[in-house]
N, CA, C and O of each residue as an XYZ file, in Angstrom:
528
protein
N      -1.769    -13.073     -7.954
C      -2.669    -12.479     -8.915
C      -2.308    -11.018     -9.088
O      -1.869    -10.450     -8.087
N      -2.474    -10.068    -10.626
C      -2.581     -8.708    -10.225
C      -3.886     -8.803    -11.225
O      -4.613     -9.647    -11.750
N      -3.669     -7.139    -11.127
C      -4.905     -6.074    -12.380
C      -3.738     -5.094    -12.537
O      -2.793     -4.571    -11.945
N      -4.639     -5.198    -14.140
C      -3.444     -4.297    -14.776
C      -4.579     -3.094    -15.601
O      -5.686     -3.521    -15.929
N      -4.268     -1.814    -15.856
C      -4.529     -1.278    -16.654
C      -4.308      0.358    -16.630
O      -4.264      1.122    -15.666
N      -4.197      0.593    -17.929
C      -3.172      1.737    -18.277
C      -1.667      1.554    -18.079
O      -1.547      2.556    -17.373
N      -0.933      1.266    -18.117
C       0.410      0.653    -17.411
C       0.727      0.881    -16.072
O       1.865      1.178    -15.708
N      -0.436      0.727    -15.159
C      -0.768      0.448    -14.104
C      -0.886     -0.801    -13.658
O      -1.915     -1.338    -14.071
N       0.200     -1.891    -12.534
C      -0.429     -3.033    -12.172
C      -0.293     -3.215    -10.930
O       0.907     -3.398    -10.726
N      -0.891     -3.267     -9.949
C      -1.216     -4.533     -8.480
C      -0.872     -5.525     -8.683
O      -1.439     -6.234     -9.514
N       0.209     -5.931     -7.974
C       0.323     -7.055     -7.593
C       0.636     -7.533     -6.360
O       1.177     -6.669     -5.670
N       0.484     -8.709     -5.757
C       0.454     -9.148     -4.490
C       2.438     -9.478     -4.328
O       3.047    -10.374     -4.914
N       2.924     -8.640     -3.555
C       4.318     -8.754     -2.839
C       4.971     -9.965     -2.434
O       4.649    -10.713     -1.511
N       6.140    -10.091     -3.413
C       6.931    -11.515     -3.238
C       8.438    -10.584     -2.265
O       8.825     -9.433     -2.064
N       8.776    -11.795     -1.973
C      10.257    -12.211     -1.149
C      11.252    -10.609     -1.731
O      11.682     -9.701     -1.020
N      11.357    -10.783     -3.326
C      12.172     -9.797     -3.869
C      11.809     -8.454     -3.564
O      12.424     -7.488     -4.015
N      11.067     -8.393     -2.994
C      10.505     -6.914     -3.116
C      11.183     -6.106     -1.525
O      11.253     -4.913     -1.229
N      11.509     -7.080     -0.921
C      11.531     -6.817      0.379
C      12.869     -5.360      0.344
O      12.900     -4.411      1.128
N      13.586     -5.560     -0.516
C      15.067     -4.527     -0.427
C      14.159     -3.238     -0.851
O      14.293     -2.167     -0.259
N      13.294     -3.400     -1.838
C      12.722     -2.298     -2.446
C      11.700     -1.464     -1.191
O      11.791     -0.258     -0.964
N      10.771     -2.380     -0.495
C      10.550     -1.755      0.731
C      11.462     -0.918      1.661
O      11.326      0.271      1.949
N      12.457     -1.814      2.087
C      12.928     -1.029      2.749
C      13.855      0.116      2.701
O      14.385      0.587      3.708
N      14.081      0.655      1.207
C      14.515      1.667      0.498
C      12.993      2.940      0.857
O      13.148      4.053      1.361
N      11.914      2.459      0.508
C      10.852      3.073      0.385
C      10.531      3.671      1.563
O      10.470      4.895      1.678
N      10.231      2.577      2.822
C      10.112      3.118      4.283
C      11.153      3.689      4.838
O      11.236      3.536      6.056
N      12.135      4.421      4.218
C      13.197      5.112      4.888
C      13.672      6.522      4.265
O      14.520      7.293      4.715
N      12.838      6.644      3.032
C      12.718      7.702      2.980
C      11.729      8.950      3.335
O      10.530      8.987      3.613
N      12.601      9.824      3.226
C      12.221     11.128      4.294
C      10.812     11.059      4.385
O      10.092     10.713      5.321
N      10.474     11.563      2.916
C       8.823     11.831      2.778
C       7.948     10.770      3.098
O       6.752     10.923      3.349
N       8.631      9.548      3.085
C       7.268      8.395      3.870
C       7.603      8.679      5.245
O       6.692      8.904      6.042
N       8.826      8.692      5.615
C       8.976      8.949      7.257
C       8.021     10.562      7.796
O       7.701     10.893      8.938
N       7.907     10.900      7.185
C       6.929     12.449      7.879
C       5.903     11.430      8.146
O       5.532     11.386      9.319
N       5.396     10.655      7.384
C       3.776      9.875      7.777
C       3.984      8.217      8.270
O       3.176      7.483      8.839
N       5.070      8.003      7.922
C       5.118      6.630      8.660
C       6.399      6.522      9.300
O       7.190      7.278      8.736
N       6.893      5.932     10.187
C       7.935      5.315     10.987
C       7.822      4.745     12.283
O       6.739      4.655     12.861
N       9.245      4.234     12.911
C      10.745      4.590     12.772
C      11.204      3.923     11.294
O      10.557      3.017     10.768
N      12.271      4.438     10.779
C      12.953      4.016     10.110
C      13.286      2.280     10.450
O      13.320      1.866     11.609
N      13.520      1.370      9.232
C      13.063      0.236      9.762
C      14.457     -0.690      8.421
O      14.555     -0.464      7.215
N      15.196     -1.566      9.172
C      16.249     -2.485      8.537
C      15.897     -3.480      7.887
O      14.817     -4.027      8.111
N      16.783     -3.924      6.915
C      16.172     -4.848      5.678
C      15.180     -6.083      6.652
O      14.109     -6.616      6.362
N      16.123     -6.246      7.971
C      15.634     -7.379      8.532
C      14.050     -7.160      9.093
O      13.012     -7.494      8.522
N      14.178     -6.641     10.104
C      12.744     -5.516     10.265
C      11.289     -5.651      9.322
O      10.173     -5.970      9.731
N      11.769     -5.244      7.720
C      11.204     -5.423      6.816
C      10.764     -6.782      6.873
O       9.596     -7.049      6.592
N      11.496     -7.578      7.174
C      11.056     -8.681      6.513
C      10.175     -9.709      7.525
O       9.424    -10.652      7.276
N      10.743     -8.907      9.129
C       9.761     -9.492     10.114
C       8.626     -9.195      9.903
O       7.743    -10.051      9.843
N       8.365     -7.688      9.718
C       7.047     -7.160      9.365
C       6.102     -7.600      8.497
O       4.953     -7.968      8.741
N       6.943     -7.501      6.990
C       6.100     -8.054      6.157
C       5.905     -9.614      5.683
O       4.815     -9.958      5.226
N       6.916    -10.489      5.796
C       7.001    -11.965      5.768
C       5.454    -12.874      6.279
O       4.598    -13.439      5.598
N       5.581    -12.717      7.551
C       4.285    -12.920      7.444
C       2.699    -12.862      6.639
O       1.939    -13.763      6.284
N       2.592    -10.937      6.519
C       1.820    -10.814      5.264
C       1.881    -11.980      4.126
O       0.904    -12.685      3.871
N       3.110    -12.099      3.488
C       3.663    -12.845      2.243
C       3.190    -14.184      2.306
O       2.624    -14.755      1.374
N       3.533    -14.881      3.891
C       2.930    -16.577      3.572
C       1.266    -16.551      4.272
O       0.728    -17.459      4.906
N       0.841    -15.537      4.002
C      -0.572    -15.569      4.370
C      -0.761    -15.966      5.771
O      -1.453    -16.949      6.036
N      -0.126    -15.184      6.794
C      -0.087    -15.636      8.454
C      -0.569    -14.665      8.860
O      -0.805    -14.645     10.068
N      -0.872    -13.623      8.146
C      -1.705    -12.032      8.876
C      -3.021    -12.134      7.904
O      -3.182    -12.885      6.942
N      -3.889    -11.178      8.431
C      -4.519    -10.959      7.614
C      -4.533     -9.952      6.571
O      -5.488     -9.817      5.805
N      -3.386     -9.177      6.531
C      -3.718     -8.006      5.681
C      -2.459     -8.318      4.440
O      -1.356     -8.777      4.732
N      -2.840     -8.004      3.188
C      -2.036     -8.116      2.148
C      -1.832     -7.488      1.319
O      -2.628     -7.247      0.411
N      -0.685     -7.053      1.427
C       0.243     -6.378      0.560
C       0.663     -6.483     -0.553
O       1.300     -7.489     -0.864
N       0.437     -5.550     -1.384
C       0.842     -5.333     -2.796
C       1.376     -4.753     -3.175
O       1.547     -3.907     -2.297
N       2.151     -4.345     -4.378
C       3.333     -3.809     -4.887
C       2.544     -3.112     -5.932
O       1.865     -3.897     -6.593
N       2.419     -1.664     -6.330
C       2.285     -0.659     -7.773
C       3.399     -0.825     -8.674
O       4.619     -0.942     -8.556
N       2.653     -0.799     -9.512
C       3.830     -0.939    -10.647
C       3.196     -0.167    -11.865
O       2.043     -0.431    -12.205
N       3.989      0.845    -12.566
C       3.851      1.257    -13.386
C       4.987      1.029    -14.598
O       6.207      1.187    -14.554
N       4.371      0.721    -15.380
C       5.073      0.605    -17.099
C       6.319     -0.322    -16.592
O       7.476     -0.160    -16.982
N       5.850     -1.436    -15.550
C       6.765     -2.216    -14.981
C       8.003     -1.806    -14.154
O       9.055     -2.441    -14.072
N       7.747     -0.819    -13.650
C       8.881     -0.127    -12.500
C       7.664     -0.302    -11.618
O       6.462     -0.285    -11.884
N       8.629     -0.552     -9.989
C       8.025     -0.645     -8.897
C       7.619      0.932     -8.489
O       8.604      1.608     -8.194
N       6.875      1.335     -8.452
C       6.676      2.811     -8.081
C       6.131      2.409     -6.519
O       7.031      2.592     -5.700
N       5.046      1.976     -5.998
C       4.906      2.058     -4.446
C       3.954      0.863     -3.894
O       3.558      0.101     -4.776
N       3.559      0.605     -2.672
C       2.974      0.333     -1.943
C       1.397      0.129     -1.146
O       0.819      0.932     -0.413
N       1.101     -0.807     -1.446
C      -0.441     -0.670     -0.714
C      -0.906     -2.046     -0.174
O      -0.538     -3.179     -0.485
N      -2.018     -1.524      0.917
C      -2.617     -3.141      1.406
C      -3.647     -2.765      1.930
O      -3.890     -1.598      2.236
N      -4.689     -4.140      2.166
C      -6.075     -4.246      2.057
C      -5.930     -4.958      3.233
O      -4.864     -5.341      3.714
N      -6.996     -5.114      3.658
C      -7.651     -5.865      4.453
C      -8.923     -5.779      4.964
O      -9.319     -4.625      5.126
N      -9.919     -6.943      5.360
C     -11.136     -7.068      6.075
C     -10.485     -6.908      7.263
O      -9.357     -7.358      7.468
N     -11.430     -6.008      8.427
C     -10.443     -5.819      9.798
C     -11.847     -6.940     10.274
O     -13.037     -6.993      9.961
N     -10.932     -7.750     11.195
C     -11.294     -8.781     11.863
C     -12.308     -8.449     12.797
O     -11.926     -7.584     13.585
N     -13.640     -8.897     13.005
C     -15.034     -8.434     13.808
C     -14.009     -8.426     15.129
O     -14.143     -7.268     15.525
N     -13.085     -9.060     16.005
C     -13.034     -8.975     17.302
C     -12.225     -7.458     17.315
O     -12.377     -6.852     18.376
N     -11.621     -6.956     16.570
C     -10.846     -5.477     16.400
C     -11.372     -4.042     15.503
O     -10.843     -3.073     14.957
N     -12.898     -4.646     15.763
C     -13.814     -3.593     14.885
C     -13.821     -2.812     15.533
O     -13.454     -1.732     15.070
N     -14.296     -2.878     17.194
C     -14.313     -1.812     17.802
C     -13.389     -0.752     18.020
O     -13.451      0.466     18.185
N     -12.036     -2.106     17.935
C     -10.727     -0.704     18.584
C     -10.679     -0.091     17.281
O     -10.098      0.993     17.323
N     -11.120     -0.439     16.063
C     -10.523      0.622     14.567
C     -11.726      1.550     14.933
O     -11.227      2.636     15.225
N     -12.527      1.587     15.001
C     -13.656      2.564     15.189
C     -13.305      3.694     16.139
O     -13.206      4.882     15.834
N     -13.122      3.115     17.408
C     -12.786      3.923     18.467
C     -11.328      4.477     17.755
O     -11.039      5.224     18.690
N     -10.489      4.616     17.042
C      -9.165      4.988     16.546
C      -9.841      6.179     15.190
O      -9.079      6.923     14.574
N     -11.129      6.144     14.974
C     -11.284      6.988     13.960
C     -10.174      7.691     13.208
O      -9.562      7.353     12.195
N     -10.074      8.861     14.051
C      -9.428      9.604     13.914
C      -8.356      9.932     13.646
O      -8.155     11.116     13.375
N      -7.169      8.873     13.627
C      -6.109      8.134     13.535
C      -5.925      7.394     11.889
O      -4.965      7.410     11.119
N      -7.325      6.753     11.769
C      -7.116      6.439     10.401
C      -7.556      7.372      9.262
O      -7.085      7.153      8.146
N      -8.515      8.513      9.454
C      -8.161      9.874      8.931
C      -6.957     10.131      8.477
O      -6.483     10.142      7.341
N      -6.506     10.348      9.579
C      -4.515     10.675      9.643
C      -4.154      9.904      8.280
O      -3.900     10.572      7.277
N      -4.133      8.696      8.245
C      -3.653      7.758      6.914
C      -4.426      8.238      5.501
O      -3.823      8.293      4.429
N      -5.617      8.523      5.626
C      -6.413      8.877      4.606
C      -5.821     10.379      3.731
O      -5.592     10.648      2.552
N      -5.706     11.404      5.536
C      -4.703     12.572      4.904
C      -3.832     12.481      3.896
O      -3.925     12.909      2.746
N      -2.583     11.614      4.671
C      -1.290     11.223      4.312
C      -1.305     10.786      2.332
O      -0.672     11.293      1.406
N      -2.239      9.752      2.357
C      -2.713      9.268      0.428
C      -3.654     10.514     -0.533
O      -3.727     10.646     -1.755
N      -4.204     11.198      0.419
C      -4.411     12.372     -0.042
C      -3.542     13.421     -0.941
O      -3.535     13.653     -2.150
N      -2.547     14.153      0.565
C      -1.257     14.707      0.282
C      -0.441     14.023     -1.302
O      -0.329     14.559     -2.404
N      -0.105     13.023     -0.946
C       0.795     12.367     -2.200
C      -0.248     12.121     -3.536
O       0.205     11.861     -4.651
N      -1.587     12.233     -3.280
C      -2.299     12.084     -4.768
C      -1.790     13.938     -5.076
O      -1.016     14.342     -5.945
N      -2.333     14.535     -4.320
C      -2.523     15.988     -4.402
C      -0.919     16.438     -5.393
O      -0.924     17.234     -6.332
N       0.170     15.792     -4.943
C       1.230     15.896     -5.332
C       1.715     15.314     -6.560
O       2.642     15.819     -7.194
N       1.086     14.221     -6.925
C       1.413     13.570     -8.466
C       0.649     14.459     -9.288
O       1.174     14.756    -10.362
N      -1.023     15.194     -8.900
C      -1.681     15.974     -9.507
C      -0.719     16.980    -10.109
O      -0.496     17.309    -11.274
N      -0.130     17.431     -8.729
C       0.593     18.944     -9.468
C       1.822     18.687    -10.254
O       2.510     19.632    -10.641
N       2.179     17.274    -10.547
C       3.519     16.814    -11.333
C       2.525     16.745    -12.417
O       3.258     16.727    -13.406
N       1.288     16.693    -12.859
C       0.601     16.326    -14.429
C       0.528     14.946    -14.524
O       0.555     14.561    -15.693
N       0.424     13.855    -13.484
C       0.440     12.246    -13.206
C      -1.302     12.388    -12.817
O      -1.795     12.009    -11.755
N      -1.997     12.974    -13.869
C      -3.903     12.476    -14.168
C      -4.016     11.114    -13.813
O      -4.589     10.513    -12.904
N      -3.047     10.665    -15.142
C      -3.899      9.323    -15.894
C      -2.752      8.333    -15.114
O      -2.605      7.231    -15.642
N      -1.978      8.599    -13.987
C      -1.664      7.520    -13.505
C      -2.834      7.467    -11.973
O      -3.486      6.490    -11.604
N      -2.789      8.818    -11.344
C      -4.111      8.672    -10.437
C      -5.198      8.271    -10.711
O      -5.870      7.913     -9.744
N      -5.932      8.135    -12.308
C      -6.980      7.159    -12.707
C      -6.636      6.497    -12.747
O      -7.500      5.672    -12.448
N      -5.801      6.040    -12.936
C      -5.361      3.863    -13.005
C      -4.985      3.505    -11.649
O      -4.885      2.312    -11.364
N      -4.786      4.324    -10.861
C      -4.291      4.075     -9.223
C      -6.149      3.516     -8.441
O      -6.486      2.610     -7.679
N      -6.992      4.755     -9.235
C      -8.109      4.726     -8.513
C      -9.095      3.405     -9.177
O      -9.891      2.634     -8.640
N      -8.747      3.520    -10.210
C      -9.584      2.298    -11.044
C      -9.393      0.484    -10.496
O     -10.073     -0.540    -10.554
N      -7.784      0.976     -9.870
C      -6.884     -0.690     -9.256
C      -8.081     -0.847     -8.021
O      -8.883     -1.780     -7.984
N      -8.024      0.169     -7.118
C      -8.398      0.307     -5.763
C      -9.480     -0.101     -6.196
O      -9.831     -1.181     -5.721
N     -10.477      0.584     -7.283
C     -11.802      0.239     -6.738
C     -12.186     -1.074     -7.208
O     -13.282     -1.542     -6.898
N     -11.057     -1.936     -8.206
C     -11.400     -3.431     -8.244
C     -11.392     -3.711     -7.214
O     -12.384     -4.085     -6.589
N     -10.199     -3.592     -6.750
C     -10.125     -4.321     -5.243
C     -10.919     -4.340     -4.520
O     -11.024     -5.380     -3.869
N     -11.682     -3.458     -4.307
C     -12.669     -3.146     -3.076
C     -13.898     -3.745     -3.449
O     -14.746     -4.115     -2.636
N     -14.017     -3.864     -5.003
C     -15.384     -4.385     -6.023
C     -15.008     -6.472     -5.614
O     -15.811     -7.296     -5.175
N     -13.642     -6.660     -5.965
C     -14.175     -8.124     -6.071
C     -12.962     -8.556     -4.712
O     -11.995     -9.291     -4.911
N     -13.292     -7.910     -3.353
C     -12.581     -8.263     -2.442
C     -11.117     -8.995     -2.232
O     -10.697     -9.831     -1.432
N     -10.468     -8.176     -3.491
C      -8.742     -8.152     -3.424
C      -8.393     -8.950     -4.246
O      -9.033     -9.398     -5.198
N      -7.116     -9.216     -3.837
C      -6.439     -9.823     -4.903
C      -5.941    -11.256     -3.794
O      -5.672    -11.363     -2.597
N      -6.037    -12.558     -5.431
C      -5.349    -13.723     -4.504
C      -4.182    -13.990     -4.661
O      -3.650    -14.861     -3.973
């Protein structure tokens, strides 16, 4: 399934995408907030799962005016691992920073009306509990 609007679309991450990840997680500026640096194969341990629905969290692909521009995923965190995300507060701050920083940064490129269609995707998602 995606949502589309403004030439903004979500969609849920197929097989092909996997080279495009791992182009993405290896560069510099995602590595300041995420790593180690990670091999096509890697990629695909990681996320494969996601893909045939064996994790719970799912991953989607941004796409603007049909170029892959980036990355995102949802999930309900599972009642038996509520506590440890809670007790981690502070940690997922850290991540909150990190999407902060990079909105803050398309702002100062003049990318408004793609951060409204970024925020408008999210808050479907969060409105009719994701995408299938």
């Amino acid at each position: 399934m995606r949502i589309t609007k403004n030439n903004l679309t979500i969609r849920v991450m197929r097989e092909s995408d996997y080279s495009c990840m791992a182009k993405w997680l290896n560069c510099d500026l995602v590595l300041e907030y995420y790593g180690p640096r990670l091999t096509l194969e890697q990629v695909i341990d990681k996320y494969g799962p996601r893909l045939n629905k064996e994790h719970y969290v799912t991953a989607c692909i941004v796409e603007y005016s049909g170029a892959s521009i980036g990355f995102i995923q949802y999930y309900v965190i599972p009642k038996e691992q509520l506590k440890v995300y809670l007790l981690e507060l502070k940690e997922i701050s850290g991540a909150n920073e990190c999407f902060r920083k990079a909105m803050d940064l398309r702002v100062r490129k003049g990318d408004e009306s793609l951060i409204e269609s970024t925020q408008n995707a999210l808050n479907y998602i969060q409105r009719h509990g994701g995408l299938e």
